[in-house]
PDB file with SEQRES, HELIX, SHEET and CRYST1 records, atoms N, CA, C and O in Angstrom:
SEQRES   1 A   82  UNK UNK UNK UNK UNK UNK UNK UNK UNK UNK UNK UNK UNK          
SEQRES   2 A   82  UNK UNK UNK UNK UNK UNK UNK UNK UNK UNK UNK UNK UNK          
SEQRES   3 A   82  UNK UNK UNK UNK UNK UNK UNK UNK UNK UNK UNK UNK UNK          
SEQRES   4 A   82  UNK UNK UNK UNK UNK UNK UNK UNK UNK UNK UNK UNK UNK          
SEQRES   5 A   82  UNK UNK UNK UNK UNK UNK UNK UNK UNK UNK UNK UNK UNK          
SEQRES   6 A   82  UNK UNK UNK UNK UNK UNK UNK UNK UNK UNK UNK UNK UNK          
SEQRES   7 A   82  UNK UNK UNK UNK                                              
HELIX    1 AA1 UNK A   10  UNK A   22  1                                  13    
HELIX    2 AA2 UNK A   30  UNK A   48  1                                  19    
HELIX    3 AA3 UNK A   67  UNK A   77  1                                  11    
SHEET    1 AA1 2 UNK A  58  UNK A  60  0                                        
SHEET    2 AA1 2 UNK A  63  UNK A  65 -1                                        
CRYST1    1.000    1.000    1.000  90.00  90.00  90.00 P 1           1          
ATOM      1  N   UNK A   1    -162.581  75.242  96.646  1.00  0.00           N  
ATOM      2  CA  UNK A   1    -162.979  75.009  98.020  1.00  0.00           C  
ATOM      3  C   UNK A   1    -162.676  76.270  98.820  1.00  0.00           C  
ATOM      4  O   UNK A   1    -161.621  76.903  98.811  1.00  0.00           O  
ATOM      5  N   UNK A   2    -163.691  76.504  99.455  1.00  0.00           N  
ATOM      6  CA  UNK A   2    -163.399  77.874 100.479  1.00  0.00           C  
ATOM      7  C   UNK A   2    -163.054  77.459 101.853  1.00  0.00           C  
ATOM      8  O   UNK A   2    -163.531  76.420 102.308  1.00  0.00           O  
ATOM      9  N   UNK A   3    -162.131  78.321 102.654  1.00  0.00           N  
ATOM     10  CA  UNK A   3    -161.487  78.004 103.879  1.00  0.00           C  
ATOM     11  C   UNK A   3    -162.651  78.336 104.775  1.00  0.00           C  
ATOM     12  O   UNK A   3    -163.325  79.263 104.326  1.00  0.00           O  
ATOM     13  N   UNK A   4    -163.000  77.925 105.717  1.00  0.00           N  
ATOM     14  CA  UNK A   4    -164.005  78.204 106.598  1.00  0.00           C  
ATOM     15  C   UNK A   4    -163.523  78.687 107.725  1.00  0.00           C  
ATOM     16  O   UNK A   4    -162.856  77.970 108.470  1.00  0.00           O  
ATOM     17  N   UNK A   5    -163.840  80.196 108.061  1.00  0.00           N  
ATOM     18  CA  UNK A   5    -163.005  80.811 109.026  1.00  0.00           C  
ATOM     19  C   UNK A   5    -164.007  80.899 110.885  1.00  0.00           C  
ATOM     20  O   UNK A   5    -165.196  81.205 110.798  1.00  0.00           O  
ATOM     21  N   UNK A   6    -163.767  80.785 111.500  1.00  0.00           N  
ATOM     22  CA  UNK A   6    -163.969  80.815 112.543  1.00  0.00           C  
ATOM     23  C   UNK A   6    -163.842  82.250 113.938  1.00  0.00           C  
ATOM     24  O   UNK A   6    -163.172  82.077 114.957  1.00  0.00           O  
ATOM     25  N   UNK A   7    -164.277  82.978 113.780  1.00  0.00           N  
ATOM     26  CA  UNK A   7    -163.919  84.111 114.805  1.00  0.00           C  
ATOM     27  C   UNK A   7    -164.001  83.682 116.257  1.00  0.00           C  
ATOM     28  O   UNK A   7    -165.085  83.165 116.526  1.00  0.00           O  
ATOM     29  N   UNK A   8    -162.988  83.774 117.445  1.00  0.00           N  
ATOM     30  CA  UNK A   8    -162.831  83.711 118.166  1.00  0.00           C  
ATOM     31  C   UNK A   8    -162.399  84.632 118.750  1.00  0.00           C  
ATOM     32  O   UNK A   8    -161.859  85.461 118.017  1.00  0.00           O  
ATOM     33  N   UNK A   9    -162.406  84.970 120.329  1.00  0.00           N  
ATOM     34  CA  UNK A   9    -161.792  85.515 121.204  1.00  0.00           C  
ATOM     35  C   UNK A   9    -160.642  84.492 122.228  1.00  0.00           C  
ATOM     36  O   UNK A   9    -160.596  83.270 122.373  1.00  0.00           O  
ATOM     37  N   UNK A  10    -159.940  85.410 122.717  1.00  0.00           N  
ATOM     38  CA  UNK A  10    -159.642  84.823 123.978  1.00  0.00           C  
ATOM     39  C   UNK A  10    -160.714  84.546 125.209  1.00  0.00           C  
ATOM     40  O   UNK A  10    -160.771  83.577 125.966  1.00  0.00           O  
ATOM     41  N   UNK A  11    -161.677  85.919 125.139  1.00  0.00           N  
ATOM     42  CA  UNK A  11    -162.710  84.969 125.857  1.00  0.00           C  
ATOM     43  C   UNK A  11    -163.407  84.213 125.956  1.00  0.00           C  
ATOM     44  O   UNK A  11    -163.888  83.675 126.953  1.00  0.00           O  
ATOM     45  N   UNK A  12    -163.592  84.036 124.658  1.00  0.00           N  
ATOM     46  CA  UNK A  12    -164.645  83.186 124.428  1.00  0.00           C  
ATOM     47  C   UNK A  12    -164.304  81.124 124.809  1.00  0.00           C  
ATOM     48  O   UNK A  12    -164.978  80.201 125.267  1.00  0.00           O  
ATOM     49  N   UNK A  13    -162.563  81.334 124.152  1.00  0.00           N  
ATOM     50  CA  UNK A  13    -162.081  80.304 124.342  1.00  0.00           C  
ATOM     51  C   UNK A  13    -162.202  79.923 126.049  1.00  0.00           C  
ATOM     52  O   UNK A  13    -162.895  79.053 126.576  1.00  0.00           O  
ATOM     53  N   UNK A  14    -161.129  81.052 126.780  1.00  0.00           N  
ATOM     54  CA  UNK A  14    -161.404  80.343 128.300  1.00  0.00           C  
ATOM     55  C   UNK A  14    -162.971  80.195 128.682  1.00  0.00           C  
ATOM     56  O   UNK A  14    -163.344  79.499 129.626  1.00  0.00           O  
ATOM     57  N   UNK A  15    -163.637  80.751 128.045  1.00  0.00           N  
ATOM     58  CA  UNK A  15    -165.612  80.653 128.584  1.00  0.00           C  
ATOM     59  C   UNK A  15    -165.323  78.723 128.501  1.00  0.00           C  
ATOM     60  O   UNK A  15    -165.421  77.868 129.380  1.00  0.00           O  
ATOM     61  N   UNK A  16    -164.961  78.631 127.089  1.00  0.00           N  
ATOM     62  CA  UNK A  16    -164.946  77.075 126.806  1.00  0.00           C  
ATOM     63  C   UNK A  16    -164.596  75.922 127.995  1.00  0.00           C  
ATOM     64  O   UNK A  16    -165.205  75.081 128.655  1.00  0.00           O  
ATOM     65  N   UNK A  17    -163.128  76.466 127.826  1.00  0.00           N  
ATOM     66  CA  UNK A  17    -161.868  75.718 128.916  1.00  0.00           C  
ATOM     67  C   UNK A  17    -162.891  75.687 130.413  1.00  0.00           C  
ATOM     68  O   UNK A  17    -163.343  74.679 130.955  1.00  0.00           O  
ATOM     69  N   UNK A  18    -163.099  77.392 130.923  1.00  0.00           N  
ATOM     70  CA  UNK A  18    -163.848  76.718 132.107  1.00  0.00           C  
ATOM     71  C   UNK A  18    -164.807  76.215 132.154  1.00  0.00           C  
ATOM     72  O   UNK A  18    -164.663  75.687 133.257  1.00  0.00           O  
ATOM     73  N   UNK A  19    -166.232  75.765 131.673  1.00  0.00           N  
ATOM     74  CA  UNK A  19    -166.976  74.840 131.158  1.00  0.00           C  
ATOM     75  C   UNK A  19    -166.443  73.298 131.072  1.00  0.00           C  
ATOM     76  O   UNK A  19    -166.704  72.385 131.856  1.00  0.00           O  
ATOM     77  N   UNK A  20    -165.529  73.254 129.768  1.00  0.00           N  
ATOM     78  CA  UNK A  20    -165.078  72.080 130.035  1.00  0.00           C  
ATOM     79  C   UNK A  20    -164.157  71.164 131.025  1.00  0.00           C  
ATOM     80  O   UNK A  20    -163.850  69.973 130.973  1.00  0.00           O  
ATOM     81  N   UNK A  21    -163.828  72.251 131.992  1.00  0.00           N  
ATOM     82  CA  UNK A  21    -162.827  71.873 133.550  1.00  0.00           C  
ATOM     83  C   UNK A  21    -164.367  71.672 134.383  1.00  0.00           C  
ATOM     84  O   UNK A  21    -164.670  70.578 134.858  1.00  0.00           O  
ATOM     85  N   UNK A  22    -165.129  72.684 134.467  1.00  0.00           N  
ATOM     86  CA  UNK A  22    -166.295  72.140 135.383  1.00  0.00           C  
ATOM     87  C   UNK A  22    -167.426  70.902 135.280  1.00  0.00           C  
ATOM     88  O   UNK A  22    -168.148  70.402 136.143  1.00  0.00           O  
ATOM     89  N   UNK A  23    -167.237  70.584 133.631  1.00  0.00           N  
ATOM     90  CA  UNK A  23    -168.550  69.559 133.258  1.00  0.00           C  
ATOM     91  C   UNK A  23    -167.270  67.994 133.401  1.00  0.00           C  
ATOM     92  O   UNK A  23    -167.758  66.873 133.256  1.00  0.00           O  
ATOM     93  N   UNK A  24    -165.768  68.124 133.672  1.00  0.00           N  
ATOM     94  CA  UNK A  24    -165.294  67.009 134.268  1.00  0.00           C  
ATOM     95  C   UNK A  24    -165.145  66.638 135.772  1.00  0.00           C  
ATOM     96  O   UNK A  24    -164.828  65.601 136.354  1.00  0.00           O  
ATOM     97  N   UNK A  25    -165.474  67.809 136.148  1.00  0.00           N  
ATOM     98  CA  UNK A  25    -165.275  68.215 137.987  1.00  0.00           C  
ATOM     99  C   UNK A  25    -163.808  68.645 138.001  1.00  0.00           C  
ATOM    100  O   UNK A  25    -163.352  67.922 138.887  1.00  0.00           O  
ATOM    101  N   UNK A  26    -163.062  69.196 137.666  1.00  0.00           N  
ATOM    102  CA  UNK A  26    -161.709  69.665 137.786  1.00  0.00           C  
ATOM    103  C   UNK A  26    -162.103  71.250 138.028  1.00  0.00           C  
ATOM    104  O   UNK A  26    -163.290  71.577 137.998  1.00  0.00           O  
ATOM    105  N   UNK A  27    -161.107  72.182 138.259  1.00  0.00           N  
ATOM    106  CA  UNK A  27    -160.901  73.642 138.291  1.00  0.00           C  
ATOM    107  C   UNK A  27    -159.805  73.260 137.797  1.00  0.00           C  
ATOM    108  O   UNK A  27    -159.082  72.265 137.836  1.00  0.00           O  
ATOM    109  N   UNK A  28    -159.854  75.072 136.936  1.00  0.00           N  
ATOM    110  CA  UNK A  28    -158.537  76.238 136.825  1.00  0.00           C  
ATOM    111  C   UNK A  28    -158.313  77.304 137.459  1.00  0.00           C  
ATOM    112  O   UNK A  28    -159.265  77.850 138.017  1.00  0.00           O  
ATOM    113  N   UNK A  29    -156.948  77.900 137.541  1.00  0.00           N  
ATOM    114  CA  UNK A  29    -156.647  78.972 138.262  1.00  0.00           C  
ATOM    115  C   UNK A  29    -156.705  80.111 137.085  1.00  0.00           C  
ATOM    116  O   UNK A  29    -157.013  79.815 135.930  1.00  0.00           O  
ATOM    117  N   UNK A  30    -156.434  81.214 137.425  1.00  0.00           N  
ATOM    118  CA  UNK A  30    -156.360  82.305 136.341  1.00  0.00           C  
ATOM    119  C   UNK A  30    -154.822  81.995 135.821  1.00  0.00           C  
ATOM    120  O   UNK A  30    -154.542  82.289 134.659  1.00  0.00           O  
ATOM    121  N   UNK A  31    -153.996  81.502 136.534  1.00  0.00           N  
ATOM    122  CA  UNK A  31    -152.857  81.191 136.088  1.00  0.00           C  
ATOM    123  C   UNK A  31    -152.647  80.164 134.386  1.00  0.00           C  
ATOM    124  O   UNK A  31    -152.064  80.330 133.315  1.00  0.00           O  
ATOM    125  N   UNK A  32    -153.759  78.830 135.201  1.00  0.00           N  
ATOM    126  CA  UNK A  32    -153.543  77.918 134.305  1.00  0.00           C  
ATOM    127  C   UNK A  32    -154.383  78.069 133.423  1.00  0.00           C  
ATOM    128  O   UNK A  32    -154.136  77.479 132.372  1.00  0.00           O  
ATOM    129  N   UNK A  33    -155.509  78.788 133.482  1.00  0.00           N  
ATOM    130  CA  UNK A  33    -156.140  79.400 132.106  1.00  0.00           C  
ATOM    131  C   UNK A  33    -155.211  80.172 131.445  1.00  0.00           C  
ATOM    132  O   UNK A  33    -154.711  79.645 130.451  1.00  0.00           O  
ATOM    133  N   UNK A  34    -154.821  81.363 131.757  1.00  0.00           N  
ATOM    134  CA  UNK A  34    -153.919  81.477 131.210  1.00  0.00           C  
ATOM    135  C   UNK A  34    -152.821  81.016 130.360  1.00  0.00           C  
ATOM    136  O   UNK A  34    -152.602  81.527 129.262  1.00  0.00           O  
ATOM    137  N   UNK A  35    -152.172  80.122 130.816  1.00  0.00           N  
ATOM    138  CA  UNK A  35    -151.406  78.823 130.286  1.00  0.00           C  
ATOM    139  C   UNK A  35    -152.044  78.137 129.184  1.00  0.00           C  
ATOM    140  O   UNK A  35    -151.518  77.863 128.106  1.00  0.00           O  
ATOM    141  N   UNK A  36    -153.228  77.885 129.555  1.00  0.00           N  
ATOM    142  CA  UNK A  36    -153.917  76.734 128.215  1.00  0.00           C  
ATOM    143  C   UNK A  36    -153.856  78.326 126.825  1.00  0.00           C  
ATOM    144  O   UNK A  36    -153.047  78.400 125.900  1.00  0.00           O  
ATOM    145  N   UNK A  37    -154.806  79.210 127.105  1.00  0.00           N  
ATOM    146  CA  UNK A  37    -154.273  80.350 126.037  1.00  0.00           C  
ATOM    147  C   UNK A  37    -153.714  80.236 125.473  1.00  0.00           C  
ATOM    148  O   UNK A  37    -153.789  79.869 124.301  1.00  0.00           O  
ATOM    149  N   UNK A  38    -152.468  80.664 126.445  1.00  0.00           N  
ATOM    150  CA  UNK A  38    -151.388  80.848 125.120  1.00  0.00           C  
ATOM    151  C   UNK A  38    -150.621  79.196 124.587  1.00  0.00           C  
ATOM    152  O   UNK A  38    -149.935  79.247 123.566  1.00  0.00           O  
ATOM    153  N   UNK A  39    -150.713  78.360 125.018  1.00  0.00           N  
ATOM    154  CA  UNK A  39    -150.836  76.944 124.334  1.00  0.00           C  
ATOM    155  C   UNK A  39    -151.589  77.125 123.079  1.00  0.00           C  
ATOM    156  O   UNK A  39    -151.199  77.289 121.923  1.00  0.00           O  
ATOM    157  N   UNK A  40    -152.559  77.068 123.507  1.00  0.00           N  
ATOM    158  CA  UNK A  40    -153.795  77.181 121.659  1.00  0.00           C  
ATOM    159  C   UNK A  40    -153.431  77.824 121.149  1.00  0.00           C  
ATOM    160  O   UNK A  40    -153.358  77.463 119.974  1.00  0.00           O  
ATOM    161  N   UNK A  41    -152.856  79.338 121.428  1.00  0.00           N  
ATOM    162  CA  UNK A  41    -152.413  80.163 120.144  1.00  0.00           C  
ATOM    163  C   UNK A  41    -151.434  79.368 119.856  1.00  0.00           C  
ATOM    164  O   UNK A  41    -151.698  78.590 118.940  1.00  0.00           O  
ATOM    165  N   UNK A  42    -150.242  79.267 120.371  1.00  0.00           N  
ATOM    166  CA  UNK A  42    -148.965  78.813 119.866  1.00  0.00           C  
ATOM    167  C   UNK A  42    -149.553  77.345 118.823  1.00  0.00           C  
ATOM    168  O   UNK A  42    -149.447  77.328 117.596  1.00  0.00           O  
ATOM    169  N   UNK A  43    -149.952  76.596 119.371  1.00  0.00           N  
ATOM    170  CA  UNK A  43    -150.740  75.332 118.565  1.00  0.00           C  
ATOM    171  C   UNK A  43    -150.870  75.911 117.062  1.00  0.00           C  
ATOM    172  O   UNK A  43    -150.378  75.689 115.956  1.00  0.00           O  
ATOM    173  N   UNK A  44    -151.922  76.882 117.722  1.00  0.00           N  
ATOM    174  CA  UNK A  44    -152.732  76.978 116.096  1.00  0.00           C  
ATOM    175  C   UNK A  44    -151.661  78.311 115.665  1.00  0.00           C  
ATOM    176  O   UNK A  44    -152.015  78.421 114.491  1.00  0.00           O  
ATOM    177  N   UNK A  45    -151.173  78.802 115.750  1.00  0.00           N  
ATOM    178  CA  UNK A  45    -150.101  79.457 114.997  1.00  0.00           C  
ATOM    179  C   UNK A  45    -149.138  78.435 114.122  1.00  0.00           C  
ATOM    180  O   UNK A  45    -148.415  78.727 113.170  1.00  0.00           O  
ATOM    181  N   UNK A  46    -149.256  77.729 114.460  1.00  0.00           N  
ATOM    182  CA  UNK A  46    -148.308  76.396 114.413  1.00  0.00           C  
ATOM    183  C   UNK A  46    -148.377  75.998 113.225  1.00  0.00           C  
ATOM    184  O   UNK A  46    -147.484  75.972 112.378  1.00  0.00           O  
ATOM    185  N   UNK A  47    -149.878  75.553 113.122  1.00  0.00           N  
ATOM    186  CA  UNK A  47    -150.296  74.451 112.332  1.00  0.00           C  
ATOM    187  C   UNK A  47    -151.326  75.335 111.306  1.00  0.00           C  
ATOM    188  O   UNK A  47    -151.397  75.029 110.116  1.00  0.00           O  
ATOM    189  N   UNK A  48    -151.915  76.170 111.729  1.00  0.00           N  
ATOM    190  CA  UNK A  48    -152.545  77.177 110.747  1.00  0.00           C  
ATOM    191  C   UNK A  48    -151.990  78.381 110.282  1.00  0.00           C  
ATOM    192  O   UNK A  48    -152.737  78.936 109.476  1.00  0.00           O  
ATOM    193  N   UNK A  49    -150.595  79.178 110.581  1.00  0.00           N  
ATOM    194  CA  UNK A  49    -149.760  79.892 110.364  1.00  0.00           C  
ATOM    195  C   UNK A  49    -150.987  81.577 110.618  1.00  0.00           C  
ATOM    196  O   UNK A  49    -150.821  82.734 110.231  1.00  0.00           O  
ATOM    197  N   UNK A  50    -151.779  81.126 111.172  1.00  0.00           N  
ATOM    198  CA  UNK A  50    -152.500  82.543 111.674  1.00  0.00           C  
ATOM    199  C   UNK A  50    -153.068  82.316 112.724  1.00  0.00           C  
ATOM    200  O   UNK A  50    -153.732  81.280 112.771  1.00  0.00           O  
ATOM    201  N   UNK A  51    -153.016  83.128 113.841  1.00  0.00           N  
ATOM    202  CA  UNK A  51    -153.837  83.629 115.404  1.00  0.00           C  
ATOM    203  C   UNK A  51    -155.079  83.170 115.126  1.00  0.00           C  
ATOM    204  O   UNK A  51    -155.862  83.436 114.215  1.00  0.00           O  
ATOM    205  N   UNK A  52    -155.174  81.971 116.642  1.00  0.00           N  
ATOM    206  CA  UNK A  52    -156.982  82.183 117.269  1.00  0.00           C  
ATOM    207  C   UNK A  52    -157.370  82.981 117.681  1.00  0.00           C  
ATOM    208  O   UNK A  52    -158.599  83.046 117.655  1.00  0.00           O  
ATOM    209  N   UNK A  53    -156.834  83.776 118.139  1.00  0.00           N  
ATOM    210  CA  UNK A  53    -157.329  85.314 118.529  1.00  0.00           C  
ATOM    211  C   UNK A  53    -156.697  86.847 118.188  1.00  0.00           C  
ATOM    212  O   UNK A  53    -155.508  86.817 117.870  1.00  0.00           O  
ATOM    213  N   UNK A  54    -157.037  87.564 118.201  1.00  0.00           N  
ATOM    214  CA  UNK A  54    -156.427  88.837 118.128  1.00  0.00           C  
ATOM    215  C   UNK A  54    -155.516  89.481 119.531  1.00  0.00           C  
ATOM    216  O   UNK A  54    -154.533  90.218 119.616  1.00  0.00           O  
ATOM    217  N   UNK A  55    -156.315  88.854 120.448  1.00  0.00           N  
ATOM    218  CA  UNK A  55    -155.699  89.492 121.915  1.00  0.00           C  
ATOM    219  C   UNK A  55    -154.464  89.104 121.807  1.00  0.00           C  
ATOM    220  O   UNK A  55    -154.117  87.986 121.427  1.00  0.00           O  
ATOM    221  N   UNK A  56    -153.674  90.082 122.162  1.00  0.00           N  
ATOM    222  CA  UNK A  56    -151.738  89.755 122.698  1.00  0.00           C  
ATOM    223  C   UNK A  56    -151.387  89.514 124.337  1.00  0.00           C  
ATOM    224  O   UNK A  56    -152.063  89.959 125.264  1.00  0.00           O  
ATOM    225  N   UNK A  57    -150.372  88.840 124.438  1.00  0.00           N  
ATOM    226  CA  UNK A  57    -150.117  88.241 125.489  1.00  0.00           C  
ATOM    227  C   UNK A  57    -149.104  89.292 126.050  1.00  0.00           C  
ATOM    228  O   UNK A  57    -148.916  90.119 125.157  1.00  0.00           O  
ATOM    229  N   UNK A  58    -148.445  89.569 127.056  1.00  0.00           N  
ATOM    230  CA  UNK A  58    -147.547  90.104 127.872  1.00  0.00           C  
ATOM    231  C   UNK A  58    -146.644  89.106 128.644  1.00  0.00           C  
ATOM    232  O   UNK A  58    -146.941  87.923 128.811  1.00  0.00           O  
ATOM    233  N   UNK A  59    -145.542  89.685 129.087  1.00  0.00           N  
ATOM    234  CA  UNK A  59    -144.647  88.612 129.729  1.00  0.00           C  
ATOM    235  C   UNK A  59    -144.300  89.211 130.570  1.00  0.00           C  
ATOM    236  O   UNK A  59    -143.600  90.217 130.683  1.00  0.00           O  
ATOM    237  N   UNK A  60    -145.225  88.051 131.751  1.00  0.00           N  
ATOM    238  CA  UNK A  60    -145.695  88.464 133.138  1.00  0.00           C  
ATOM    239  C   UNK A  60    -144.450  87.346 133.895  1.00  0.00           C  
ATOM    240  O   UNK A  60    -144.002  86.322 133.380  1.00  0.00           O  
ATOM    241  N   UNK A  61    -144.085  87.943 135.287  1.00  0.00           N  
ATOM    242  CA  UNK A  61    -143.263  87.329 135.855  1.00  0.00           C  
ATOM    243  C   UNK A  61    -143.381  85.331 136.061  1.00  0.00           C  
ATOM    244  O   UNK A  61    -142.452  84.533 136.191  1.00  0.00           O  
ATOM    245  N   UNK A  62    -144.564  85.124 136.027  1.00  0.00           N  
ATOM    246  CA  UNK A  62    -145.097  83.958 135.863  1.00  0.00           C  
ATOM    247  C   UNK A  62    -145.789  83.517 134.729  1.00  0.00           C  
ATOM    248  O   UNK A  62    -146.852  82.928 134.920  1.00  0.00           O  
ATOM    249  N   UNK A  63    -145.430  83.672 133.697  1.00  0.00           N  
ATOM    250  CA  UNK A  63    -146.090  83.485 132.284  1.00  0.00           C  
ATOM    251  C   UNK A  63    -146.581  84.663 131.169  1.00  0.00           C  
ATOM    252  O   UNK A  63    -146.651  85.882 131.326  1.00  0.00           O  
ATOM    253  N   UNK A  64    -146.837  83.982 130.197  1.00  0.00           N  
ATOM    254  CA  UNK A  64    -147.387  84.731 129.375  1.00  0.00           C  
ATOM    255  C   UNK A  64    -148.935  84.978 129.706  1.00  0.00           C  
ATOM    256  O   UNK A  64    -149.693  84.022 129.870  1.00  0.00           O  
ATOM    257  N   UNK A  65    -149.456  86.577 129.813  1.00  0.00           N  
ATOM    258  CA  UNK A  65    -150.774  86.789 130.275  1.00  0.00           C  
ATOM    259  C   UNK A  65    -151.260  87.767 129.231  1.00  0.00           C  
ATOM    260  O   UNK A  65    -150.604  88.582 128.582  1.00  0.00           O  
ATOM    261  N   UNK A  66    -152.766  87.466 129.210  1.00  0.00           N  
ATOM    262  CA  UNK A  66    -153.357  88.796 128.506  1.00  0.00           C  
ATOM    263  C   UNK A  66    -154.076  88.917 129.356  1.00  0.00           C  
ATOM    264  O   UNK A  66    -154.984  88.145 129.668  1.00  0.00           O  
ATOM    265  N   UNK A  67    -153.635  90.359 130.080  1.00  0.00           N  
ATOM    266  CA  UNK A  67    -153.997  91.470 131.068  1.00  0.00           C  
ATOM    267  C   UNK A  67    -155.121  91.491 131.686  1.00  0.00           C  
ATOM    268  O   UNK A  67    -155.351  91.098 132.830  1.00  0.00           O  
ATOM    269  N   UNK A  68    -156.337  92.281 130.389  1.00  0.00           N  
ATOM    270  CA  UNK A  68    -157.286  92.357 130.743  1.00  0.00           C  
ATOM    271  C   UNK A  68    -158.729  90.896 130.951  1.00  0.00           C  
ATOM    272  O   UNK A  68    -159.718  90.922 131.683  1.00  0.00           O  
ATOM    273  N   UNK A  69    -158.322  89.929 130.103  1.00  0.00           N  
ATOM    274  CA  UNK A  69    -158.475  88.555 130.889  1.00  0.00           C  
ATOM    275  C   UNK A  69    -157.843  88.758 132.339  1.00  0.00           C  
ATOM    276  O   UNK A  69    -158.515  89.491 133.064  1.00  0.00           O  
ATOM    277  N   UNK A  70    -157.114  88.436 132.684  1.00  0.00           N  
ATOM    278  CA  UNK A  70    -156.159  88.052 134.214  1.00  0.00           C  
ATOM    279  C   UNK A  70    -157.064  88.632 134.880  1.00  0.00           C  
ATOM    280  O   UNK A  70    -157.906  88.040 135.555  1.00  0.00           O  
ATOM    281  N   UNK A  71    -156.965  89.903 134.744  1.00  0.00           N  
ATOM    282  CA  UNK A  71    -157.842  91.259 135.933  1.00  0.00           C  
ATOM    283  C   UNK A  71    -159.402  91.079 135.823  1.00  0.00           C  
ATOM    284  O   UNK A  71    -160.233  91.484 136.636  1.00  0.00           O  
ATOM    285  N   UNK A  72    -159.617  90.435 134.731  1.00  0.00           N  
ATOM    286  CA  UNK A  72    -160.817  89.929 134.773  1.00  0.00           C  
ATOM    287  C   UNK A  72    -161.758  88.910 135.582  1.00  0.00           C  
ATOM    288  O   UNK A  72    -162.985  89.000 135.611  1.00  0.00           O  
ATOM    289  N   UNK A  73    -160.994  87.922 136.238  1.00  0.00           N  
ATOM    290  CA  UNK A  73    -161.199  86.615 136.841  1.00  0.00           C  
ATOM    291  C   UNK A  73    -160.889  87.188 137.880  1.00  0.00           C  
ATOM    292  O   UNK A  73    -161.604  87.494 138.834  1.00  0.00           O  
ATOM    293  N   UNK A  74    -159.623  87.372 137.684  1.00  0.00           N  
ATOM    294  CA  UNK A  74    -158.915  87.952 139.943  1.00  0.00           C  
ATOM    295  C   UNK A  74    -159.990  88.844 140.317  1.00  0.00           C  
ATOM    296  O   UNK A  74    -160.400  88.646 141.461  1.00  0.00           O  
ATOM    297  N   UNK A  75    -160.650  89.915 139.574  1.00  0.00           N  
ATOM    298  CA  UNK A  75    -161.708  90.655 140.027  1.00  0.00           C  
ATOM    299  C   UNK A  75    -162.596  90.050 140.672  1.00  0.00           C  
ATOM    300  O   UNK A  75    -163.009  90.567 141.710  1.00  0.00           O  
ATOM    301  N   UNK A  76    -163.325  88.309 140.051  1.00  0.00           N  
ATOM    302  CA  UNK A  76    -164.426  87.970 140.556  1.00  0.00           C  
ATOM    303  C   UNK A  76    -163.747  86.979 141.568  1.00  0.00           C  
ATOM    304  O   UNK A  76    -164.239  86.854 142.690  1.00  0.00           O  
ATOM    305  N   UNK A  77    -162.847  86.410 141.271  1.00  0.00           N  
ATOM    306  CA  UNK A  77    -161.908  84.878 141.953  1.00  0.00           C  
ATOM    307  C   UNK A  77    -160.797  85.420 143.051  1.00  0.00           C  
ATOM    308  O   UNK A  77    -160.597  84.651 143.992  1.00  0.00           O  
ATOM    309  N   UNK A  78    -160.249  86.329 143.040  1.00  0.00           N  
ATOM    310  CA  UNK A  78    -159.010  86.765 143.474  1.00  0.00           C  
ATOM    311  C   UNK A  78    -157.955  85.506 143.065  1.00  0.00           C  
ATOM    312  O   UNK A  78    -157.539  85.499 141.906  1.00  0.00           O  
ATOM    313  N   UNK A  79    -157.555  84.535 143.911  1.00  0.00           N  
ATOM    314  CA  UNK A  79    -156.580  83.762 143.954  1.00  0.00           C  
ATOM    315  C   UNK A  79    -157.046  82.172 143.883  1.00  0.00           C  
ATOM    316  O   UNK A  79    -156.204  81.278 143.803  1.00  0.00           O  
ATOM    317  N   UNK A  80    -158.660  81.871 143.923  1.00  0.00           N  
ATOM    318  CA  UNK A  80    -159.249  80.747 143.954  1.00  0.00           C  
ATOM    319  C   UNK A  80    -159.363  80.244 142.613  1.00  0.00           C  
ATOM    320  O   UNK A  80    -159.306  80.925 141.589  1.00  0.00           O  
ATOM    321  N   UNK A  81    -159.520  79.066 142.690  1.00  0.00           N  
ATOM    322  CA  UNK A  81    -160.228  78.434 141.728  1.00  0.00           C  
ATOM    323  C   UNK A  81    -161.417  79.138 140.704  1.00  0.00           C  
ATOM    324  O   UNK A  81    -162.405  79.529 141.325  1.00  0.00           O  
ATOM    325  N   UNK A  82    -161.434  79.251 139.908  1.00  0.00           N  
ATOM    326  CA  UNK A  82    -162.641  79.891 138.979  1.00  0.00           C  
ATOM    327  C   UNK A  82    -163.372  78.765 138.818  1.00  0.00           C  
ATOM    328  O   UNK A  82    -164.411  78.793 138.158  1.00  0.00           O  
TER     329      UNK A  82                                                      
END                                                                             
């Protein structure tokens, strides 16, 4: 049996997350996207003993962030809701 591998990003995942926050009527912040992130990695590090993504996180005064995500959203959102 062959393992069936899956390539992901971090972006691709929050593309998901915000999609699935907007098709319930909820928002996220760049914060709590953030947050769900690094949740799924830790998850699937967990339970699959290898990364959903390649991107690394930093330890930002308010969480764990990957950077160029963060600066990515605040660019278009600043401090709102995405």
């Amino acid at each position: 049996m062959t393992a069936i591998t899956t390539v992901t990003t971090a972006s691709k995942l929050a593309d998901y997350y915000l999609w699935f926050a907007n098709d319930v009527g909820s928002y996220l912040s760049n914060h709590k996207l953030q947050k769900l992130l690094y949740y799924a990695q830790a998850w699937y590090l967990a339970f699959e003993d290898t990364p959903l993504f390649d991107e690394d996180f930093e330890a930002w005064v308010h969480g764990p962030t990957i950077p160029a995500l963060f600066y990515e959203y605040k660019e278009q959102f600043d401090w709102k809701p995405i």
